[in-house]
Legacy VTK file of the C-alpha trace (Angstrom):
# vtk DataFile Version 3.0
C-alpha trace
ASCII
DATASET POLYDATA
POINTS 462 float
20.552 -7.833 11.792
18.903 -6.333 8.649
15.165 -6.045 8.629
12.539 -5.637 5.361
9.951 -3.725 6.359
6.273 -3.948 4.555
4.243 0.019 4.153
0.827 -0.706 3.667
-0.856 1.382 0.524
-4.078 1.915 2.311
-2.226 4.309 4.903
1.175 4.312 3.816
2.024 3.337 7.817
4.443 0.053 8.755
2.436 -2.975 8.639
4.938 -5.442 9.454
8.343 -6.338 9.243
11.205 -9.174 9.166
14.313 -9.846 9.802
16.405 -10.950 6.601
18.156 -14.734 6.606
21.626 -14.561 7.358
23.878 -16.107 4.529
24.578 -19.140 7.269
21.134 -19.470 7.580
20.480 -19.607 3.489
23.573 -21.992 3.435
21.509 -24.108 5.674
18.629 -23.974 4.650
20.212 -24.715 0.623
21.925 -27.825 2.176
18.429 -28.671 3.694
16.487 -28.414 0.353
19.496 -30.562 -1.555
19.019 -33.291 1.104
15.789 -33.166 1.031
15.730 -33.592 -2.793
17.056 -37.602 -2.133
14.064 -38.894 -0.777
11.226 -36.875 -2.199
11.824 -37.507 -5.706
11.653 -41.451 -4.655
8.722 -40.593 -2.888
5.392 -42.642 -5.502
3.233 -39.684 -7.420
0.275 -41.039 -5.263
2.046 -39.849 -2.058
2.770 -36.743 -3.642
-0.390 -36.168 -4.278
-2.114 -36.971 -0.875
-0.089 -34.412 0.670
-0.262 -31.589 -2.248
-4.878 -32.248 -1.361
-4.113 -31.994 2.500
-1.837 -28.530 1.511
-4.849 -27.363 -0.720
-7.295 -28.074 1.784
-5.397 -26.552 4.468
-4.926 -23.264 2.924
-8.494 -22.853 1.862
-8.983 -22.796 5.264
-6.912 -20.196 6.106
-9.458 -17.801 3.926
-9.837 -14.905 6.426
-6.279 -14.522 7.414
-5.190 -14.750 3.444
-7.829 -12.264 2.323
-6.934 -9.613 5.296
-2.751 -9.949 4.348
-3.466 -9.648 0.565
-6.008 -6.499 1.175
-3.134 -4.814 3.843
0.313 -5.725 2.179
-1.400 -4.604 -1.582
-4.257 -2.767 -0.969
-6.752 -4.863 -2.984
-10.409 -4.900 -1.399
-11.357 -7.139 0.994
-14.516 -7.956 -1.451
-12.516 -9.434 -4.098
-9.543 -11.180 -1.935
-11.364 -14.279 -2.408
-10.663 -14.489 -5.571
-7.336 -15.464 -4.983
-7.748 -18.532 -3.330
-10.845 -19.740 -5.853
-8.291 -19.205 -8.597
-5.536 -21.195 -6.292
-7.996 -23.811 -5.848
-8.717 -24.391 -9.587
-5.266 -24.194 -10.595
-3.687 -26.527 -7.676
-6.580 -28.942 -8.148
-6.271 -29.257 -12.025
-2.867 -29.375 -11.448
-3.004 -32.561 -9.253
-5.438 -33.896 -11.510
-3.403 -34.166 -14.487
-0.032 -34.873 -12.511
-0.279 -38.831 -12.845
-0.607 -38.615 -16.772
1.298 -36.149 -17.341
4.516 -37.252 -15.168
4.285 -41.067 -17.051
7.117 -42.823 -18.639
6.994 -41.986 -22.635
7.329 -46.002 -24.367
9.863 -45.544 -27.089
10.082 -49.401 -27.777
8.959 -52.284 -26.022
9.222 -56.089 -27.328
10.611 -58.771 -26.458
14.068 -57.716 -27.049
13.203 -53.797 -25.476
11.900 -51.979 -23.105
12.725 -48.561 -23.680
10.961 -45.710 -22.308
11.894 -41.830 -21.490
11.876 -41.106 -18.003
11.241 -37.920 -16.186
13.362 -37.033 -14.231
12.943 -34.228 -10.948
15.298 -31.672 -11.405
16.076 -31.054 -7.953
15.585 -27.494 -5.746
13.941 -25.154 -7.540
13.982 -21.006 -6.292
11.217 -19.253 -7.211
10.990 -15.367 -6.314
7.231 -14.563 -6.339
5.259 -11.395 -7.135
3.103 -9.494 -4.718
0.342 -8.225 -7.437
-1.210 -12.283 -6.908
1.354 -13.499 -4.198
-0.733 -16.706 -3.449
-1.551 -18.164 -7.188
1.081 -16.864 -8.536
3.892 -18.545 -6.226
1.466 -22.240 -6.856
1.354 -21.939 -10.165
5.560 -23.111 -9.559
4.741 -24.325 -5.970
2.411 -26.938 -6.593
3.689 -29.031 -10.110
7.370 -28.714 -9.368
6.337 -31.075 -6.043
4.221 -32.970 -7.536
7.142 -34.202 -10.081
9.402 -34.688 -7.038
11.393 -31.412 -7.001
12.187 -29.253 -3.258
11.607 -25.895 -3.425
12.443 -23.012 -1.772
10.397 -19.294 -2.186
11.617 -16.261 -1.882
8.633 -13.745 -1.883
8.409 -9.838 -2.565
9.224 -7.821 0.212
5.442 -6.186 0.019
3.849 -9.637 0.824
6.010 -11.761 3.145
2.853 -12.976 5.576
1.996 -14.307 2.455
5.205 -16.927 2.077
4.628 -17.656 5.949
0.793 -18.645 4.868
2.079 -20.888 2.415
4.127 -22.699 4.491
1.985 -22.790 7.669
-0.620 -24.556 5.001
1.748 -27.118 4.671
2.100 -28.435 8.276
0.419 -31.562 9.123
0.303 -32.742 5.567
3.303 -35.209 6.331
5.251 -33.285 3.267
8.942 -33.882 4.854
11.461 -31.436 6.249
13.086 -29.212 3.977
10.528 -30.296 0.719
9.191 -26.976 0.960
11.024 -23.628 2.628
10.825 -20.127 2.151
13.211 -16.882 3.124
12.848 -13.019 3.552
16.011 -12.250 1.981
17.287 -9.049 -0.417
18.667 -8.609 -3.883
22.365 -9.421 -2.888
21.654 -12.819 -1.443
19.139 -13.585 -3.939
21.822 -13.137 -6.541
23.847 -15.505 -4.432
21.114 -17.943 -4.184
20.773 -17.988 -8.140
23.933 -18.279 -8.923
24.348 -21.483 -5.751
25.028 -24.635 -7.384
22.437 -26.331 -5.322
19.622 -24.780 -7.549
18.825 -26.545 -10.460
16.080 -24.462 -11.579
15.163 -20.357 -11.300
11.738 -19.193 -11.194
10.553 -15.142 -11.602
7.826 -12.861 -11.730
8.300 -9.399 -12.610
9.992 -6.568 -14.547
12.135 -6.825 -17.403
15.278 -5.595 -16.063
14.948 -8.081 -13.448
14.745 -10.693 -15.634
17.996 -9.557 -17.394
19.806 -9.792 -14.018
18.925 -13.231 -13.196
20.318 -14.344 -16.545
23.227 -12.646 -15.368
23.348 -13.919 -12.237
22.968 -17.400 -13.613
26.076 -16.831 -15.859
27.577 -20.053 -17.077
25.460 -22.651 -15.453
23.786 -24.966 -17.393
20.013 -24.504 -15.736
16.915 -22.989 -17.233
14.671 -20.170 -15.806
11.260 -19.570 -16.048
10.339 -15.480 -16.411
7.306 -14.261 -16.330
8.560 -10.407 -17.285
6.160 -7.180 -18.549
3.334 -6.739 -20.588
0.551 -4.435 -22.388
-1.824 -6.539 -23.209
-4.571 -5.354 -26.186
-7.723 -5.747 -27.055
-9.190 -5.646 -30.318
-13.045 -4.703 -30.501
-14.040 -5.700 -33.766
-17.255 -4.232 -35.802
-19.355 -7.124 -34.562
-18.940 -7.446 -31.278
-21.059 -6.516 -28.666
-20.535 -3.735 -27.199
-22.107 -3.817 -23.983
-20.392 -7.350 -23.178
-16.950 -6.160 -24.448
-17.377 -2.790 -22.780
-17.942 -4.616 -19.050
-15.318 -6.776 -19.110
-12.762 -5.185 -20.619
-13.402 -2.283 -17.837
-13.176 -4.893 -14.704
-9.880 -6.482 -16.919
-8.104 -3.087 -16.915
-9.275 -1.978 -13.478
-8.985 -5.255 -11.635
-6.381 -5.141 -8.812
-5.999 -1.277 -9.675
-4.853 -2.225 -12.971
-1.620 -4.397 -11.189
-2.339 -7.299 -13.190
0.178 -9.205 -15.385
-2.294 -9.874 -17.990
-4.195 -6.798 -17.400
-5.435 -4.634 -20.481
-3.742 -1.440 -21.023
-3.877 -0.960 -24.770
-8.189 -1.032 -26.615
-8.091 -1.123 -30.471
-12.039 -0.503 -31.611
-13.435 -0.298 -34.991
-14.084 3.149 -35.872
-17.507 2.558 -36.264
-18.730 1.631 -32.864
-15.850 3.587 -31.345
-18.000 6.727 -29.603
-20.807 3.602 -28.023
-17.728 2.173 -26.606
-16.256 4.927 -24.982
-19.647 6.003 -24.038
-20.241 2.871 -21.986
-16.674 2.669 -21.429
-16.576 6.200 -19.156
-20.205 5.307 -17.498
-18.833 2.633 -16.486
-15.727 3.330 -15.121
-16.971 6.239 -13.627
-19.488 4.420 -11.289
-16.377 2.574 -9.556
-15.709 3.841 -5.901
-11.831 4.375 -5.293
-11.524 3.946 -0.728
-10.420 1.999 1.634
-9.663 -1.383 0.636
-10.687 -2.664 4.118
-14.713 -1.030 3.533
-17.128 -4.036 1.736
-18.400 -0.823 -0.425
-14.952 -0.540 -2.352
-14.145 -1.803 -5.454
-11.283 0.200 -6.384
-8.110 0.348 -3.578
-4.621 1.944 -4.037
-1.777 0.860 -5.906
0.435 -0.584 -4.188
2.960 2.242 -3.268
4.031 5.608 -2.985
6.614 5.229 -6.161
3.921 3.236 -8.279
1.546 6.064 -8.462
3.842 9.089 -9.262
4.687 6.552 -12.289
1.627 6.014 -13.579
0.479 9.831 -12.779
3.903 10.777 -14.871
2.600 8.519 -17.791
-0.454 10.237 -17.518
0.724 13.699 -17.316
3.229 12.606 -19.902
0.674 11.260 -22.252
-1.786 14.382 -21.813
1.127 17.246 -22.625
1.914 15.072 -26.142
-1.871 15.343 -27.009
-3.805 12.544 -25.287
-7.178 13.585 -23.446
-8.272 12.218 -20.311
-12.099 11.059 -20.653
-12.571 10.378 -16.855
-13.816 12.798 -14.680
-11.138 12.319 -11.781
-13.313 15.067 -9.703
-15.339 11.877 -8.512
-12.735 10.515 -6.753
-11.689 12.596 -4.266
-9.612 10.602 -2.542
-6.965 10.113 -5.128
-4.218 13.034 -4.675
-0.419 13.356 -5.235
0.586 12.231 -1.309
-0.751 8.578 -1.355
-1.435 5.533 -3.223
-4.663 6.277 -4.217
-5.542 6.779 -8.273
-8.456 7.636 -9.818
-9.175 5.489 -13.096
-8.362 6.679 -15.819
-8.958 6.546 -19.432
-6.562 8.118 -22.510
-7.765 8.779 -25.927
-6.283 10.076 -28.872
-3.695 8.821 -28.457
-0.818 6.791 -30.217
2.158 4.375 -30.247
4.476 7.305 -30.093
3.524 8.081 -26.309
5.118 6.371 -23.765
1.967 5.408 -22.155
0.821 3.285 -25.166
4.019 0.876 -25.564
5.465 1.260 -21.796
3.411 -0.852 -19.027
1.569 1.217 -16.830
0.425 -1.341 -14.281
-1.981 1.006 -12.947
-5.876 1.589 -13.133
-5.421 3.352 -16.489
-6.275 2.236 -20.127
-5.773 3.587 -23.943
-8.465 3.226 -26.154
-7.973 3.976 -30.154
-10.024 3.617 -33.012
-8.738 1.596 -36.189
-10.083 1.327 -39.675
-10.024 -2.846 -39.347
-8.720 -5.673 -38.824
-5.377 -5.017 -40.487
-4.542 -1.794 -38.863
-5.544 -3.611 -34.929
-3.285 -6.109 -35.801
-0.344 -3.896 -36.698
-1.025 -1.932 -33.556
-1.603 -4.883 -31.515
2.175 -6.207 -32.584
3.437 -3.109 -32.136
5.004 -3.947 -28.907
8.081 -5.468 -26.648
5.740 -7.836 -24.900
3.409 -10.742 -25.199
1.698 -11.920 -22.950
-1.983 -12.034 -23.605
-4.391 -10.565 -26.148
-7.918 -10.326 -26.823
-10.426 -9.835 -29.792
-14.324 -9.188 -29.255
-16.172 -10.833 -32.163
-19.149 -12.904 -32.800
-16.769 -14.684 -35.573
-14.997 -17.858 -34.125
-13.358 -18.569 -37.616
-12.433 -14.860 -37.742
-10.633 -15.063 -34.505
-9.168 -18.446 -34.566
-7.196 -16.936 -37.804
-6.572 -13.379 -36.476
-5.006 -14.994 -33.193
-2.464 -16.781 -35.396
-1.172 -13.299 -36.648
-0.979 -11.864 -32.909
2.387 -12.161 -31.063
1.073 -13.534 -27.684
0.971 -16.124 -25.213
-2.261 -17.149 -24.819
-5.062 -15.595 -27.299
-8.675 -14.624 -25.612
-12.025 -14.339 -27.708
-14.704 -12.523 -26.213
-12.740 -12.275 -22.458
-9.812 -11.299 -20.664
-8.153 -11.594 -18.171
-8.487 -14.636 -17.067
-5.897 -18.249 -16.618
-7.212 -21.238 -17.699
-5.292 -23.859 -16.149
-5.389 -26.629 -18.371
-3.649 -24.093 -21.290
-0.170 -23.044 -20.676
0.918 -19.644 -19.084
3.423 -18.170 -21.450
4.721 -15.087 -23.106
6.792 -13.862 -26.279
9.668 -11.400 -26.510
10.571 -9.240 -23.823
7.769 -11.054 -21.414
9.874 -14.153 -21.004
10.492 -17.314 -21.438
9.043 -21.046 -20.033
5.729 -21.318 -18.972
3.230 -22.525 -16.064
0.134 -24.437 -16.104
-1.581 -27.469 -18.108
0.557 -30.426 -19.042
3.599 -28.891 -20.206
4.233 -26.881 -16.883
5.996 -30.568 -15.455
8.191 -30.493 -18.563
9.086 -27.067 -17.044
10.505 -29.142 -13.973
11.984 -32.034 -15.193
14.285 -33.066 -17.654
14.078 -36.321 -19.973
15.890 -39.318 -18.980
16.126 -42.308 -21.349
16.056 -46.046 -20.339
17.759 -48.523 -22.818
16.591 -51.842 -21.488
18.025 -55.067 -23.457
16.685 -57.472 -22.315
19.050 -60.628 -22.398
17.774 -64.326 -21.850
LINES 1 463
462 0 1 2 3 4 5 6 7 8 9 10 11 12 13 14 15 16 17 18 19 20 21 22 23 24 25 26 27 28 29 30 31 32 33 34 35 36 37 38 39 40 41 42 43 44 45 46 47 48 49 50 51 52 53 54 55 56 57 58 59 60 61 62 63 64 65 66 67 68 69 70 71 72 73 74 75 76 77 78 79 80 81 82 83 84 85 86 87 88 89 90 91 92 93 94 95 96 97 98 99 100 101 102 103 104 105 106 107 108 109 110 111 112 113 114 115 116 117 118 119 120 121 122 123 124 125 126 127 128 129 130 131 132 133 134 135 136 137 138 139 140 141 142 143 144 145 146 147 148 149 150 151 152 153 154 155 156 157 158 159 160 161 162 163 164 165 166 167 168 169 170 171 172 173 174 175 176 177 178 179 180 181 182 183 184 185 186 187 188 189 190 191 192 193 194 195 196 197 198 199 200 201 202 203 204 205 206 207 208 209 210 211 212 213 214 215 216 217 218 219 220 221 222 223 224 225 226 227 228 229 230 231 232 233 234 235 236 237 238 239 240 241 242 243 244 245 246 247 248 249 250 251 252 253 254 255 256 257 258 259 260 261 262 263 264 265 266 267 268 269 270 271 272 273 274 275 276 277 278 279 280 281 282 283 284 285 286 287 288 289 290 291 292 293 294 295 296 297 298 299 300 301 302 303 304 305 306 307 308 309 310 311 312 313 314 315 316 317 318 319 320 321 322 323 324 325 326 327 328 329 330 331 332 333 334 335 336 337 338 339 340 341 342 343 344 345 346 347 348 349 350 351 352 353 354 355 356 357 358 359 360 361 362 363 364 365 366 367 368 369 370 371 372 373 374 375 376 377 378 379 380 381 382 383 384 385 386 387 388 389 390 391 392 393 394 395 396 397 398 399 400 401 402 403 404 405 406 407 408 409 410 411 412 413 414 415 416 417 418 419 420 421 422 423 424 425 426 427 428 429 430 431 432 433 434 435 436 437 438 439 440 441 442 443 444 445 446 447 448 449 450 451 452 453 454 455 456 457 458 459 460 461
């Protein structure tokens, strides 16, 4: 029997581990899901959506043991684990909110001759392979509208959060959600590949790198279903001449620190008019500088590890890397004592001078670590803000809502901030250009995602 075992960042000790599914038992559990399928999707949207509140509820009230897994699989601290499920919250209940309108018949033509409408139509079991940087919202955000339009599902989650997968589905018992609607697996590469490329799945869901994302379009080969991939990112800011400062200087330090930096959507690239370019990285190193790098578990800590051994020599190599081609390093690392080469513990950290021809400025870092340059204006932050593989989010800091309406039409991104980062709203949709993938999560158009369009030609004959 093969087992996945879990090393928790805030020792680097065994914190738990599994035994994988056999391939009988994933060829079981598929057939489960498919029959499963048959019944849910004919189970009424208002059914669906009693059981999808009692799952929402139920996992709100599993706070304290989500909060402790997500600060000892990750390393996040305790403080801010919360988060997680007020963001699940919001996005599950907006989600349910909308799921009535948005799941409707479209009318084409009805008279007295016609009654023609566009049905949508479940697609059937979805797989989604989660992420362990926000292994809660991240896994809803596919969990919770591919139900509610009458899909099964089955999760496969990273191998750093599995107690997470096994919250998800204890939240659903006692809901009444039937047998084999919702299912989960600790499982490796080689059977996921199998999984993907089962004809039982109708639908592929991922979260994370690149290269990843190239192998389950491989592993998909010549079936006819779609995937949703949410891939890598740098995400930039742009802090124009009127901003101010002291609010774009705050927030854009908690959106690049945040979860050590291991944030999709986290910043990793600041663009700042030359002119109040020193006041920002004034504020910008004061700031960052008060944070206090420890044990996740301690209520004083704001800043925990990464979330293993491997992640930090990266992002100390792009560092390193960065500093030897010319970059300077403006944080004193000295006041973090903790952080050294044998564990997961980084000190923030903040490049300048540097530029697009170091790896750490168009490579993501996912680390506590940020870039700041200055630019001449607008024209030049856009350039550099373009000047990238991915696309997933992007901010500009501006007291000019005109400005920035028109500036975010130039920027190849997802979703376009003013004034904040870091952040999902859940009635937009979760997206990305170029190498950060394709489909999208969230709002209204996240149950096109799991559905496809089925017309109804009704003559009607008398």
């Amino acid at each position: 029997m093969s087992i996945q075992k879990t090393i928790t960042p805030i020792d680097n000790s065994l914190y738990i581990q599994r035994p994988l599914s056999s391939d009988n038992e994933i060829n079981d559990i598929l057939d489960k899901s498919k029959r499963s399928f048959i019944s849910w999707k004919n189970t009424s949207i208002d059914d669906r959506i009693i059981i999808i509140n009692k799952f929402i509820d139920n996992l709100l009230n599993l706070n304290t043991e989500v909060s402790k897994e997500i600060c000892w699989q990750i390393g996040r601290p305790i403080t801010q684990c919360g988060n997680e499920l007020r963001g699940f919250e919001e996005r599950s209940r907006h989600m349910v909110e909308i799921a009535k309108e948005s799941l409707q018949n479209i009318p084409a033509r009805k008279n007295d001759e016609f009654d023609n409408y566009i049905y949508k139509s479940p697609l059937g079991v979805i797989f989604v392979m989660a992420p362990w940087n926000y292994p809660i919202i991240t896994a809803t955000n596919t969990i919770v509208p591919a139900l509610l339009a009458g899909n099964t599902l089955l999760l496969k989650h990273s191998s750093q959060t599995p107690m997470c997968a096994e919250l998800l589905s204890k939240a659903f018992k006692n809901t009444g959600l039937p047998e084999g609607v919702f299912q989960f697996v600790h499982t490796n590469h080689e059977a996921c590949e199998k999984i993907i490329s089962d004809p039982r799945i109708s639908h592929v869901v991922f979260t994370g790198s690149v290269r990843g994302g190239q192998e389950i379009k491989k592993y998909i080969g010549t079936r006819f279903i779609n995937v949703g991939l949410e891939l890598g990112g740098k995400d930039p800011a742009y802090v124009r001449s009127d901003a101010d400062v002291n609010h774009a200087v705050e927030n854009l330090v908690d959106g690049a620190l945040f979860n050590s930096g291991q944030s999709c959507c986290g910043i990793e690239r600041i663009y700042v008019d030359q002119s109040i370019y020193n006041k920002f990285i004034e504020g910008f190193k004061s700031i960052t500088e008060n944070y206090k790098l420890g044990d996740p578990s301690k209520d004083d800590t704001n800043l925990g590890p990464v979330v293993r051994q491997s992640a930090a020599q990266f992002i100390r190599k792009q560092i390193s890397e960065a500093e030897k081609q010319g970059a300077k390093r403006l944080i004193d690392e000295s006041k973090f004592p903790i952080s050294n080469e044998n564990n997961c513990y980084v000190a923030p950290q903040v490049m300048i001078d540097v530029d697009h021809s170091m790896r750490f400025m168009m490579e993501e870092t996912f680390g506590p670590a940020v870039g700041i340059m200055p630019v001449k204006g607008h024209e030049e932050a856009r350039k550099l803000m373009n000047d990238s593989p991915y696309g997933l989010t992007a901010s500009i800091w501006t007291k000019d809502l005109d400005f920035a309406k028109d500036f975010g039409k130039q920027i190849e991104t997802g979703t376009f901030f003013m004034n904040r980062c870091d952040y999902l709203d859940p009635a937009l949709a979760w997206t990305g250009v170029k190498d950060t993938g394709v489909g999208c999560s969230l709002s209204t158009l996240a149950f096109d995602q799991f559905t496809r369009p089925q017309s109804f030609h009704m003559r009607k004959v008398v």
